[in-house]
VMD Tcl script that draws the C-alpha trace (Angstrom):
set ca {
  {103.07 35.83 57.35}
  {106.38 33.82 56.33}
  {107.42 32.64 52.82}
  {106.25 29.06 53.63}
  {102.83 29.73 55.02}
  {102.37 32.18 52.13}
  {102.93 29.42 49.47}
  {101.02 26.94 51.63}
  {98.34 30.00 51.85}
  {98.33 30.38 48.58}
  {97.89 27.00 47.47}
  {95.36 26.06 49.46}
  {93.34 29.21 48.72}
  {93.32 27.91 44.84}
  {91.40 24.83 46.17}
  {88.50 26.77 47.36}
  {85.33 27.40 45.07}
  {83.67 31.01 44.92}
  {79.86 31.45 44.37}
  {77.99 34.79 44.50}
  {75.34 34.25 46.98}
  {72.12 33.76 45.86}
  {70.08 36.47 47.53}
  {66.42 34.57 46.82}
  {67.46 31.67 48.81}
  {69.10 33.45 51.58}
  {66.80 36.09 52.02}
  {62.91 35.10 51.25}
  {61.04 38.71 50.58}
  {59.29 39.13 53.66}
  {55.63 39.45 54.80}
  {53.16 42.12 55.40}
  {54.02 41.87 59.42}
  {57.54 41.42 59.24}
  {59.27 42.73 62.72}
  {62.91 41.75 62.33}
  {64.96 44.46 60.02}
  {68.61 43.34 58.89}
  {70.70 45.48 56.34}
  {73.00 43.32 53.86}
  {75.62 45.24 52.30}
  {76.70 43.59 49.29}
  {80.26 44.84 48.69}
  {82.27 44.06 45.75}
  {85.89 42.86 45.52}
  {85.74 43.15 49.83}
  {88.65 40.46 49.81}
  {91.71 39.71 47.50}
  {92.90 36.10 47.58}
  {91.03 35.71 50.77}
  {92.83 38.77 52.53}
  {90.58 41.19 53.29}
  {91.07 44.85 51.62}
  {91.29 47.09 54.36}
  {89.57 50.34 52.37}
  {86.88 48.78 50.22}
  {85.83 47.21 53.93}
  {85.80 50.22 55.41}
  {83.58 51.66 53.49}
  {81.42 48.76 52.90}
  {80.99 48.77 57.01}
  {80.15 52.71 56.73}
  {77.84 52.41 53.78}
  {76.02 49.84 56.02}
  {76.02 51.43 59.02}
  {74.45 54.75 57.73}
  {71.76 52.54 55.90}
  {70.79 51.09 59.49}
  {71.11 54.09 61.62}
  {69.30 56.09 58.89}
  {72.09 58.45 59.57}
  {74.69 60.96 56.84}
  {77.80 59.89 58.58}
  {79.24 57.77 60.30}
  {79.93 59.62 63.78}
  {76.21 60.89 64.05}
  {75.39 56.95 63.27}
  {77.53 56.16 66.39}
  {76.46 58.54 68.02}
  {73.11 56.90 67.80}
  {74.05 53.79 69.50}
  {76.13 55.17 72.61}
  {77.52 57.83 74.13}
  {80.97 59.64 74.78}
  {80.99 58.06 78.00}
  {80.45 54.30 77.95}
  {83.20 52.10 77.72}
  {82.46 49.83 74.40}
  {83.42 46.43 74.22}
  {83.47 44.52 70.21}
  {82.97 40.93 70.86}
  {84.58 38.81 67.76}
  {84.99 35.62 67.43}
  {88.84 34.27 66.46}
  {88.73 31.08 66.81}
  {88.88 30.05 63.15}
  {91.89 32.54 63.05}
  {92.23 35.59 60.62}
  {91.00 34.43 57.42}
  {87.99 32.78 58.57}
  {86.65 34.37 62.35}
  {85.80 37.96 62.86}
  {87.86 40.06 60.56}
  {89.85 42.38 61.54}
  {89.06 44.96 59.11}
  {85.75 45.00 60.14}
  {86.83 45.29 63.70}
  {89.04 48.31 62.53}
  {86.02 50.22 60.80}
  {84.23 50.08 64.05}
  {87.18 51.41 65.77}
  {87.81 54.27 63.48}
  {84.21 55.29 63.85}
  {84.10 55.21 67.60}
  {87.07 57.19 67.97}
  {85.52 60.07 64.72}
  {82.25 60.10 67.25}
  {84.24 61.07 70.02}
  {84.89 57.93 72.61}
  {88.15 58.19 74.02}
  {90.20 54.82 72.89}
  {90.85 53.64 76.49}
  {87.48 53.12 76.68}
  {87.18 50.82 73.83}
  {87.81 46.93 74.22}
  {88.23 44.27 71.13}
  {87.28 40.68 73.43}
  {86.89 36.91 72.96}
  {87.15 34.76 75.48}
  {90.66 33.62 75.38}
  {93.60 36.31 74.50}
  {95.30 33.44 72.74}
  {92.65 33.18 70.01}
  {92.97 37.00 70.09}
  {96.50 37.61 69.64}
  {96.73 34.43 66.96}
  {94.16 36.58 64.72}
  {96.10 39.44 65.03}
  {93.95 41.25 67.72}
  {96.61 42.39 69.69}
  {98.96 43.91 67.00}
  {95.51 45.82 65.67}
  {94.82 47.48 69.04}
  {98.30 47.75 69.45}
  {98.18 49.84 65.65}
  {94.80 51.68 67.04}
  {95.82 52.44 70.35}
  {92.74 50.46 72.09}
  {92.55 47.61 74.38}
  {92.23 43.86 73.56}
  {91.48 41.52 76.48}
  {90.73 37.84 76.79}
  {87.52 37.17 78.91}
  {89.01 33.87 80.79}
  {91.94 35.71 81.55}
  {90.06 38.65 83.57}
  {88.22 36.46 85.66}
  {85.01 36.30 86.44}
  {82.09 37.87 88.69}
  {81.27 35.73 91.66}
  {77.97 37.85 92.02}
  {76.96 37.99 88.26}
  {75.67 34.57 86.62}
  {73.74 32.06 85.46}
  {72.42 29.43 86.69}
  {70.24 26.83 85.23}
  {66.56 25.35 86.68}
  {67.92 21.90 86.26}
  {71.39 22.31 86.70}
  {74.18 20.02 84.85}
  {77.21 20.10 87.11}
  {79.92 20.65 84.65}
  {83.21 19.51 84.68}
  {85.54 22.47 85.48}
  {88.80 23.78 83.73}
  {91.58 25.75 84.94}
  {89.97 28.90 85.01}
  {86.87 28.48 85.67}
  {85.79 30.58 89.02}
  {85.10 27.32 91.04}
  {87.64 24.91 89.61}
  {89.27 23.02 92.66}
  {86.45 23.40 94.52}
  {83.97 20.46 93.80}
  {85.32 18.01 96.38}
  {84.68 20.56 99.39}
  {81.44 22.35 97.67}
  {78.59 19.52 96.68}
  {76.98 22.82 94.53}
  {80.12 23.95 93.01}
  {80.48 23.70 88.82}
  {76.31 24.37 88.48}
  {76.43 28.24 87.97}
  {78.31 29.68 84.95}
  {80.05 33.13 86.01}
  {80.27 35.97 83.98}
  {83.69 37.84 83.01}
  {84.70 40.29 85.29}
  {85.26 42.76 81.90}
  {81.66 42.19 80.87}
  {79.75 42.50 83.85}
  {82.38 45.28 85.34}
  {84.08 47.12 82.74}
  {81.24 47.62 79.87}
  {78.57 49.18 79.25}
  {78.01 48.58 75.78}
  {78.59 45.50 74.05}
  {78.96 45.56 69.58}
  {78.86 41.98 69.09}
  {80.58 41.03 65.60}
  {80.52 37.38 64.24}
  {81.61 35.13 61.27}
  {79.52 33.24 58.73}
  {80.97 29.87 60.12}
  {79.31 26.50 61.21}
  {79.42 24.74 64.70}
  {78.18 21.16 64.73}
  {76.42 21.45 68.32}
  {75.10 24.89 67.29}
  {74.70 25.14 63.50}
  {76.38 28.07 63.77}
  {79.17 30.34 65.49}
  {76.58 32.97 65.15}
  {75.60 36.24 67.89}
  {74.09 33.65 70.29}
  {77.05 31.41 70.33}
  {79.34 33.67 70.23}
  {78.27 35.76 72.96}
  {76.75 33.37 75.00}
  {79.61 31.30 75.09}
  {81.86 33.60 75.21}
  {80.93 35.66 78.57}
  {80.82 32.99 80.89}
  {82.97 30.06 82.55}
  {81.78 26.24 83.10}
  {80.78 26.26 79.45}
  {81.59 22.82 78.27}
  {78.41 20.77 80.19}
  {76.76 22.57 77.18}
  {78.64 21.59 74.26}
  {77.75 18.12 75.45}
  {74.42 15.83 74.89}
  {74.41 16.79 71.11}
  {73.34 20.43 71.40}
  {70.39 19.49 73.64}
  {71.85 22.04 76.45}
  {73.03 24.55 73.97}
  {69.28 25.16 73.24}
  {68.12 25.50 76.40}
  {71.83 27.44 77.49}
  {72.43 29.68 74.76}
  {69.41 32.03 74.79}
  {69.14 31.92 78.64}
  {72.85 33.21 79.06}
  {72.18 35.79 76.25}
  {68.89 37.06 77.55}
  {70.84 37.84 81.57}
  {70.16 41.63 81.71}
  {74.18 42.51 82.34}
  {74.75 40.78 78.90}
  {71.96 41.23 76.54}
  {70.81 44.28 77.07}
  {74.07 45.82 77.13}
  {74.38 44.61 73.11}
  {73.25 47.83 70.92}
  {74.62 46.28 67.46}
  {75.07 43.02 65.88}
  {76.97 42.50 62.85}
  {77.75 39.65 60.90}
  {80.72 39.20 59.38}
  {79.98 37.45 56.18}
  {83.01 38.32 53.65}
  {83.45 34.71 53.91}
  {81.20 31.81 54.90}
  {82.43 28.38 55.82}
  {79.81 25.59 55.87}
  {81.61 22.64 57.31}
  {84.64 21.91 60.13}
  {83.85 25.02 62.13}
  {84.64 26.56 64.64}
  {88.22 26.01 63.41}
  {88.95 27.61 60.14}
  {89.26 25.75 56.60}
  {88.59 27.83 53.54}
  {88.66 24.57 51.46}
  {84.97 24.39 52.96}
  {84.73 28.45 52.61}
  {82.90 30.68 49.70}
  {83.71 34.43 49.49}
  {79.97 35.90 49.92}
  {81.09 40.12 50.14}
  {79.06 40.92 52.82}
  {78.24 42.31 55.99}
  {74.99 42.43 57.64}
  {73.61 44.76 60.20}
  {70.40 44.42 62.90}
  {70.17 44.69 66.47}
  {68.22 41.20 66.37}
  {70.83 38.66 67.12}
  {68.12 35.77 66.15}
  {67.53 36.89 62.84}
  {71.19 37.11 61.88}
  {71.72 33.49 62.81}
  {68.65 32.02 60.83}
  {69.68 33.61 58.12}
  {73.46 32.73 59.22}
  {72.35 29.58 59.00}
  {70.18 29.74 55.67}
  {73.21 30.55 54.06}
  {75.47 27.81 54.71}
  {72.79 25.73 53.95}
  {72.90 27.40 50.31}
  {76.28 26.78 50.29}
  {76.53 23.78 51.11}
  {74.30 22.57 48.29}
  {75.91 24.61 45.58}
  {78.95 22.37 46.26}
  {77.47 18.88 46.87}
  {77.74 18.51 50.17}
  {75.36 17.66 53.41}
  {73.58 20.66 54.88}
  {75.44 21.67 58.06}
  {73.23 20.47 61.73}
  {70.82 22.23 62.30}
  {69.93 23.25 65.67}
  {67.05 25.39 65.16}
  {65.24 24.49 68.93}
  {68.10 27.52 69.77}
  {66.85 29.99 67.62}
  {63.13 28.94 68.69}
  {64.10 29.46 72.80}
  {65.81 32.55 71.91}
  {62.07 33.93 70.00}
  {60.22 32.56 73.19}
  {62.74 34.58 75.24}
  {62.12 37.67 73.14}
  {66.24 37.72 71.74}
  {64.36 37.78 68.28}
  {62.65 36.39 65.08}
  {63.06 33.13 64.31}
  {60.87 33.00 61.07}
  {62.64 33.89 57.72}
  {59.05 35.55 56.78}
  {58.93 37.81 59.25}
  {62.99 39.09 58.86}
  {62.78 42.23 56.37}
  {66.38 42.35 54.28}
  {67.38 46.03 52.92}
  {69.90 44.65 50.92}
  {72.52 48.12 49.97}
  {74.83 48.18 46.64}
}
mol new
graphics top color blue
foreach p $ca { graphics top sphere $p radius 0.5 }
foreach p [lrange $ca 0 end-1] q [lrange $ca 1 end] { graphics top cylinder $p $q radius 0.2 }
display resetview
């Protein structure tokens, strides 16, 4: 980072108001029949002046892990999850760039674990769907420091025999990039089906899916669904459209396609910071440092409580509650993705 955008950095960060989360609102104590299990690590000190500290992460992300796996260290935890032999990929999210996307401390604990349980670091992938997002949120220069791959979705292509394709299909209107762009004039059914990346449907086989406490106005939130989703496939922006309607519908459909979902063994949110308004791009003016990370293999419960919490944050500092598109969280339960009922999400919350 240069002089300038230090200062400018700097400045800006002393606009931004920091609240402890309140764990009562966020997390309502569950009921007798509660199915969904998340585990909340609530670090302390996790980031300095919005930078995240590397170690205290670290450890936080181990601490959490072990909770979840029910595991003494961190290898056997990973272990767990995958073997020696599958070829991981950690979905992020880096739009919002560095400070307020995916982390890349986090991202660098999972790393360091794979490679203590044994997977050899060619066969471990940090993705998103464009390597520019990547390499602008310093991706590149940490896989470059780890010795494991980064790729950009988009820019691997994608599977002409792998995707998904709607009941009532919304031709979209195609970008460079997109598997059947330039082909709409001489193809009546081209821009209905949404392909999937080449390096998810050909190069994985498991999937860690790792995503910021950040709002989207279509979505409510850049949470696991979005993230994923969104990320995997081409011919996305017919969805973003009609004011969420077809992110509803889209979303949990795209994550539920067998070479996607059930390749996911972890989700983790990212939530050393949560911004509650002007995502997905990144403004920590709208930001409140929270310390924590949270853990579950339910990608549904992690957003409704994603989602909870920028509510609560939102409040504490006078402003509207982000949208709310909860009819995404409710297809995704129908689907089977999840719970989408606070009540029925336990929270193991670990100090």
């Amino acid at each position: 980072m240069s002089r300038n955008a230090s200062r400018q950095f700097l400045l800006l960060a002393l606009l931004v108001l920091t609240r402890p989360a309140s764990a009562a609102e966020t997390f309502p104590p569950p009921t007798a029949g509660a199915t969904a299990r998340v585990v909340v690590v609530q670090g302390e000190n996790l980031l300095s002046a919005f930078l995240p500290d590397a170690a205290r992460v670290e450890t936080a992300f181990n601490r959490g892990l072990t909770n979840f796996t029910r595991t003494a260290g961190v290898a056997t935890a990973w272990r767990g999850l995958l073997t020696t032999n599958d070829t991981v990929g950690i979905k992020v999210f880096s739009a919002p760039g560095p400070l307020c996307g995916t982390h890349a401390a986090v991202v660098a604990a999972i790393v360091r674990g794979l490679l203590a349980a044994g997977l050899p670091p060619q066969q471990i992938v940090i993705w998103d769907k464009h390597a520019d997002d990547l390499r602008a949120a310093g991706f590149f220069e940490l896989g470059t420091e780890l010795g494991v791959r980064v790729a950009g979705a988009a820019e691997t292509g994608y599977d002409a025999d792998s995707f998904y394709l709607p009941d009532s299909p919304v031709i979209g209107a195609l970008v460079w990039g997109d598997l059947e762009f330039g082909k709409t004039e001489k193809d009546p059914a081209a821009g209905k089906k949404s392909f999937v990346a080449k390096l998810v449907s050909r190069q994985m086989t498991k999937i860690i899916s790792v995503a910021p406490l950040i709002n989207e106005n279509a979505a409510g939130v850049c949470g696991h669904l979005f993230s994923l989703g969104l990320g995997s496939v081409d011919n996305t922006r017919r969805f973003e459209a009609n004011g969420g309607e077809r992110l509803a519908r889209a979303l949990p459909e795209i994550d539920a396609l067998p070479v996607i979902g059930d390749r996911v063994v972890l989700h983790v949110t990212d939530a050393l910071l949560g911004q509650s308004e002007g995502g997905p791009a990144g403004f920590l003016q709208f930001s409140t440092v929270v310390n924590q990370l949270w853990f579950s293999r339910d990608p549904v419960a992690l957003d409704v409580l994603a989602l909870r919490e920028l509510e609560r944050e939102s409040k504490a500092a006078g402003r509207l509650s982000p949208h709310a598109n909860r009819e995404i969280f409710s297809t995704a339960a129908l689907l089977q993705l999840g719970v989408n009922e606070p009540e029925k999400i336990a929270v193991e919350t670990v100090r």
